[in-house]
DSSP file (Angstrom, degrees, kcal/mol; ACC not computed):
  #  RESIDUE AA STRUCTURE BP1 BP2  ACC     N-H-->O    O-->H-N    N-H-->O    O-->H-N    TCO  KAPPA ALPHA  PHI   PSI    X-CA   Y-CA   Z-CA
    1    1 A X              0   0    0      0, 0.0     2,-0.3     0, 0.0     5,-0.0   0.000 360.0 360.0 360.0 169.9   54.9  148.5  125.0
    2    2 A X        -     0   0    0      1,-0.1     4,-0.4     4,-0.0     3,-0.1  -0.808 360.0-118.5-118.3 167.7   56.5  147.6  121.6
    3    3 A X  S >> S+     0   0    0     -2,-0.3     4,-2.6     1,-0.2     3,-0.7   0.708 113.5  51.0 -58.8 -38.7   55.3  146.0  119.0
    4    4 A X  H 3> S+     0   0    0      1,-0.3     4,-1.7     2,-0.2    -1,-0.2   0.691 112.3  52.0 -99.8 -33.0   57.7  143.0  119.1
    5    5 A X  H 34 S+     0   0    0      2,-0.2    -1,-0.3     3,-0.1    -2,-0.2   0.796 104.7  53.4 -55.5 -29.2   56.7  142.6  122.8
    6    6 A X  H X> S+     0   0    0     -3,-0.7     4,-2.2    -4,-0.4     3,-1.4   0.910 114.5  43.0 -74.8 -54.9   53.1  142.6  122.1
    7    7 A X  H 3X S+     0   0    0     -4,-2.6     4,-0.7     1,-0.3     5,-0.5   0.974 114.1  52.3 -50.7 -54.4   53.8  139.6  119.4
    8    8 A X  H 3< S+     0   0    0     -4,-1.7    -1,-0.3     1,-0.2    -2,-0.2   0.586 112.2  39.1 -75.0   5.6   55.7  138.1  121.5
    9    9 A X  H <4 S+     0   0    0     -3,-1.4    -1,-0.2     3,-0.0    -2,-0.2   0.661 133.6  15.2-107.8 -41.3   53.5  138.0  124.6
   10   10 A X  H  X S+     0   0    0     -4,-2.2     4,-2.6     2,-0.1    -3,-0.1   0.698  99.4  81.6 -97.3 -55.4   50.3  137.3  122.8
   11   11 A X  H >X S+     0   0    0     -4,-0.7     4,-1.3    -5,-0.3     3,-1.1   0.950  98.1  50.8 -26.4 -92.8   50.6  136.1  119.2
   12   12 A X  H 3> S+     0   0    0     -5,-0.5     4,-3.2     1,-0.2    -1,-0.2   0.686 104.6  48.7 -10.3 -57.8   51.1  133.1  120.1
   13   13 A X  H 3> S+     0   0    0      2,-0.2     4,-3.0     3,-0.1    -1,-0.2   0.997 114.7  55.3 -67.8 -49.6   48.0  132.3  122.9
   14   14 A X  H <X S+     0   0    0     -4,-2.6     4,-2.1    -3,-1.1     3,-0.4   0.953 107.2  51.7 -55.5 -63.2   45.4  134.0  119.7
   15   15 A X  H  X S+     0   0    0     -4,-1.3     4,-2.5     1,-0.2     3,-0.3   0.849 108.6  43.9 -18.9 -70.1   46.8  131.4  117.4
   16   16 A X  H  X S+     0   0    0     -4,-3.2     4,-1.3     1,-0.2    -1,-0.2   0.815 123.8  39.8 -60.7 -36.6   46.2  128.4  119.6
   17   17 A X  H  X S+     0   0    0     -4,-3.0     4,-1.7    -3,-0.4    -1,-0.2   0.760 110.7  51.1-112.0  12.9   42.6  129.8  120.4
   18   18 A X  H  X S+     0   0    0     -4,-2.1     4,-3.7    -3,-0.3     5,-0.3   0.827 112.1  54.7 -63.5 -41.2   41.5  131.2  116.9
   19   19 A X  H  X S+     0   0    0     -4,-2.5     4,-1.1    -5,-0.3    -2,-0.2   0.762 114.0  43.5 -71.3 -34.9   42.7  127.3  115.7
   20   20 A X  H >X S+     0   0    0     -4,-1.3     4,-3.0     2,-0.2     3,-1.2   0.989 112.8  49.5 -63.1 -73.5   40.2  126.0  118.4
   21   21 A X  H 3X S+     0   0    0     -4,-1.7     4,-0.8     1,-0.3    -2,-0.3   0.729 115.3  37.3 -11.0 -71.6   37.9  128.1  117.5
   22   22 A X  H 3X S+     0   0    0     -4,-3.7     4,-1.5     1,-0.2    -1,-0.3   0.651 115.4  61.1 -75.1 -13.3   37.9  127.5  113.3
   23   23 A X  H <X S+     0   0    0     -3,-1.2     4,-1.6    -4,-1.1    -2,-0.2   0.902 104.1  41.6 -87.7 -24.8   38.4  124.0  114.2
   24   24 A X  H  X S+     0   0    0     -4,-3.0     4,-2.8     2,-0.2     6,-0.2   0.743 113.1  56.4 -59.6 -21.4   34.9  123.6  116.3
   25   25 A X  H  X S+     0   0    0     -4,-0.8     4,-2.9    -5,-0.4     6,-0.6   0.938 110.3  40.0 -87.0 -47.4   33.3  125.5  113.7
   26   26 A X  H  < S+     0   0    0     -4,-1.5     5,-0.2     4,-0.2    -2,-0.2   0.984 117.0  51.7 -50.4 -37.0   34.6  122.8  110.5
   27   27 A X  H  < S+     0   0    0     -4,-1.6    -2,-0.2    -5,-0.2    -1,-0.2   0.992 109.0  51.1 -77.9 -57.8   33.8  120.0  113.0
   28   28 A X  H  < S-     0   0    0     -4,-2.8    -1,-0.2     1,-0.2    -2,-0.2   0.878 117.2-109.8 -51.5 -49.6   29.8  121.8  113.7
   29   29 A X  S  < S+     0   0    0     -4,-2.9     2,-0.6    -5,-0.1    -1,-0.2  -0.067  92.2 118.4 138.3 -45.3   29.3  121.9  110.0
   30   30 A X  S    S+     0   0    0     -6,-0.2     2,-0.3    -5,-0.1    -4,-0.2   0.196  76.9  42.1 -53.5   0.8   29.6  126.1  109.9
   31   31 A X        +     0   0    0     -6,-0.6    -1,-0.1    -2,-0.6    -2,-0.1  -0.848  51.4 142.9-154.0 106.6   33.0  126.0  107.4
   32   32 A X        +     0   0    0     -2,-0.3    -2,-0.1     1,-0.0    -1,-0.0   0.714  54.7  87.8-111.9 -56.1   33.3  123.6  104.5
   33   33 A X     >  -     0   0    0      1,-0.1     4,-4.8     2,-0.1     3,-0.0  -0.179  69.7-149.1 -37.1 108.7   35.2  126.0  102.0
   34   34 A X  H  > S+     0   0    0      1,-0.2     4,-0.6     2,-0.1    -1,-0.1   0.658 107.9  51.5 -84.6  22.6   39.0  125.5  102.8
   35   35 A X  H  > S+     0   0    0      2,-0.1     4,-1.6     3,-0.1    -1,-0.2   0.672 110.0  48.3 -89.7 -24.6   38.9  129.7  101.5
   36   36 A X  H  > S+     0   0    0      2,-0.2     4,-6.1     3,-0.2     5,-0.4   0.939 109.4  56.4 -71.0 -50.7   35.8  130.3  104.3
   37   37 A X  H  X S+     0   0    0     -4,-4.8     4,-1.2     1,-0.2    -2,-0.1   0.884 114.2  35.7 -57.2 -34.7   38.3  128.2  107.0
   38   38 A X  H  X S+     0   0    0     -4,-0.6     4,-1.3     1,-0.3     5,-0.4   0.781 117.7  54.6 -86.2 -38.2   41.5  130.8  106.5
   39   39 A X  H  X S+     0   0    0     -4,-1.6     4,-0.8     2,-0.2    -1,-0.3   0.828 114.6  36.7 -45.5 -42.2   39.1  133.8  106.2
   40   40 A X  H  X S+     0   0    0     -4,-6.1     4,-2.4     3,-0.2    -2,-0.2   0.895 115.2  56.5 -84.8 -11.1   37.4  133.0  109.5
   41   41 A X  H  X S+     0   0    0     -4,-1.2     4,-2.2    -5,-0.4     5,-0.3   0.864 110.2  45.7 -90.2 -32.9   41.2  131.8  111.3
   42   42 A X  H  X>S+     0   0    0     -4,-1.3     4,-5.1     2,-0.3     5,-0.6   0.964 116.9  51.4 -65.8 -55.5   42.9  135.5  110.4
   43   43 A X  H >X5S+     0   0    0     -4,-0.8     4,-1.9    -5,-0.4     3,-1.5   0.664 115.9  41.0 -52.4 -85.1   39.4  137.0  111.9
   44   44 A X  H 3X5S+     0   0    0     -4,-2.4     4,-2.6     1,-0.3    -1,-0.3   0.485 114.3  45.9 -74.6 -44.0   39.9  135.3  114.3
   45   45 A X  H 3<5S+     0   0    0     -4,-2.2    -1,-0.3    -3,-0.3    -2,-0.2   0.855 118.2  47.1 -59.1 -37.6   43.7  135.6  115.0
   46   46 A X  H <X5S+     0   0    0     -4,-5.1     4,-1.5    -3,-1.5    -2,-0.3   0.837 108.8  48.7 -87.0 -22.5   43.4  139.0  114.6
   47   47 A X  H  X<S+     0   0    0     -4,-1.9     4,-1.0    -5,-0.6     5,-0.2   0.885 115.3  42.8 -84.7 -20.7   40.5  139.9  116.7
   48   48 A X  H  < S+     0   0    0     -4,-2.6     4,-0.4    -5,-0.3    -1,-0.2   0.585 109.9  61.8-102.1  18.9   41.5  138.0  119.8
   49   49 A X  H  > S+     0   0    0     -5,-0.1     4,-0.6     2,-0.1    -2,-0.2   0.915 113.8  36.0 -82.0 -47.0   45.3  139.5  119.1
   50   50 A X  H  X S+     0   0    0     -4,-1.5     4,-1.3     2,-0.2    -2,-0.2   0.498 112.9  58.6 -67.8 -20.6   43.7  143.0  119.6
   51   51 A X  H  X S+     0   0    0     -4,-1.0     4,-4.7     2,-0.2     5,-0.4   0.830 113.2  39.8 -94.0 -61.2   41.3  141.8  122.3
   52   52 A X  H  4 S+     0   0    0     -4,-0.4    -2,-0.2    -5,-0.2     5,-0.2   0.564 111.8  55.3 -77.3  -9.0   44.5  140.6  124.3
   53   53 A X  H  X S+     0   0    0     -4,-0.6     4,-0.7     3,-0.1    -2,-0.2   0.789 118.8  34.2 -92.1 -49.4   46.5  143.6  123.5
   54   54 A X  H  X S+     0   0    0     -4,-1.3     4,-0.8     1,-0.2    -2,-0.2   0.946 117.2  49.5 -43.1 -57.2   43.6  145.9  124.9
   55   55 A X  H >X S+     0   0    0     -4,-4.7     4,-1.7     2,-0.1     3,-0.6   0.940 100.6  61.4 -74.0 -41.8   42.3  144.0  127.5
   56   56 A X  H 3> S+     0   0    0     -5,-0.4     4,-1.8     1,-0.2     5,-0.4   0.923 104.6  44.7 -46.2 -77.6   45.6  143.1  129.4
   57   57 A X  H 3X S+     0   0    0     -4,-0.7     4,-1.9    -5,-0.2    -1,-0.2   0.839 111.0  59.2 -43.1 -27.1   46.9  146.5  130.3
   58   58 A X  H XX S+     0   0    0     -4,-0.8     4,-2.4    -3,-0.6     3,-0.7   0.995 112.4  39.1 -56.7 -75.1   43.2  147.3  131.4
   59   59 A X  H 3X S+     0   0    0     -4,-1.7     4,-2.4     1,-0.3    -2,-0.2   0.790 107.5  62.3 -59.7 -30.6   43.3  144.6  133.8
   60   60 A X  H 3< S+     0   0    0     -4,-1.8    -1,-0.3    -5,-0.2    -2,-0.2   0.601 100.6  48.9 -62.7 -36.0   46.2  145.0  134.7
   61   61 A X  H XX S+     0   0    0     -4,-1.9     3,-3.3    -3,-0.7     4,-3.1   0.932 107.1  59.1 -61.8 -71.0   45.7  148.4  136.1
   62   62 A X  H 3X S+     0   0    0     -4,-2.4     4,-1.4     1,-0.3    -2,-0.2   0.834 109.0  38.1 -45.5 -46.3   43.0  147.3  137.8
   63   63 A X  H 3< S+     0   0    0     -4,-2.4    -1,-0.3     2,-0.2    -3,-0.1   0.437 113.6  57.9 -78.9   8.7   44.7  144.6  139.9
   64   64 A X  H <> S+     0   0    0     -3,-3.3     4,-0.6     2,-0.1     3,-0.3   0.649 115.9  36.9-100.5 -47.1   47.7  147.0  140.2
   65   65 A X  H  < S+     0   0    0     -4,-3.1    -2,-0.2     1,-0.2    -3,-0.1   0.640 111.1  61.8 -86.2 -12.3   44.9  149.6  141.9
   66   66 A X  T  < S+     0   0    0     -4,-1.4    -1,-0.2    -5,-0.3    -3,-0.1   0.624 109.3  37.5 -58.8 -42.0   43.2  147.0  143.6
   67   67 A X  T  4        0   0    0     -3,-0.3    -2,-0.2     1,-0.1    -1,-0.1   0.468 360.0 360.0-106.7 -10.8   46.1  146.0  145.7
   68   68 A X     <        0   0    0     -4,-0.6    -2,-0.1     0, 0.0    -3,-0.1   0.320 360.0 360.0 -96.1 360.0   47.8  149.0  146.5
């Protein structure tokens, strides 16, 4: 896949749930520092971009081999 597919398939959904994510953690008390919230919302954007570029072809084979 290309890169610009990958962003464009994906980006997006990581955003929405890294921003859930750093926003439960300010609301529990875990992030006060507004340098801690933007350090943990990039970890976070970026590990569940990579998470969804990995896991999706993976699964996607598997229900591909599953059904044929």
């Amino acid at each position: 896949m290309k890169l610009r597919t990958l962003v464009h398939d994906h980006l997006p959904n990581a955003v929405v749930a890294a921003a859930i994510f750093t926003l439960y953690n300010a609301y529990t008390g875990g992030l006060a520092d507004p340098i801690t919230i933007g350090t943990e919302f990039i970890a976070y954007v970026v590990a569940i971009f990579i998470g969804f570029v990995v896991i999706t072809p993976v699964l996607d084979k598997a229900v591909s081999s599953v059904t044929t």
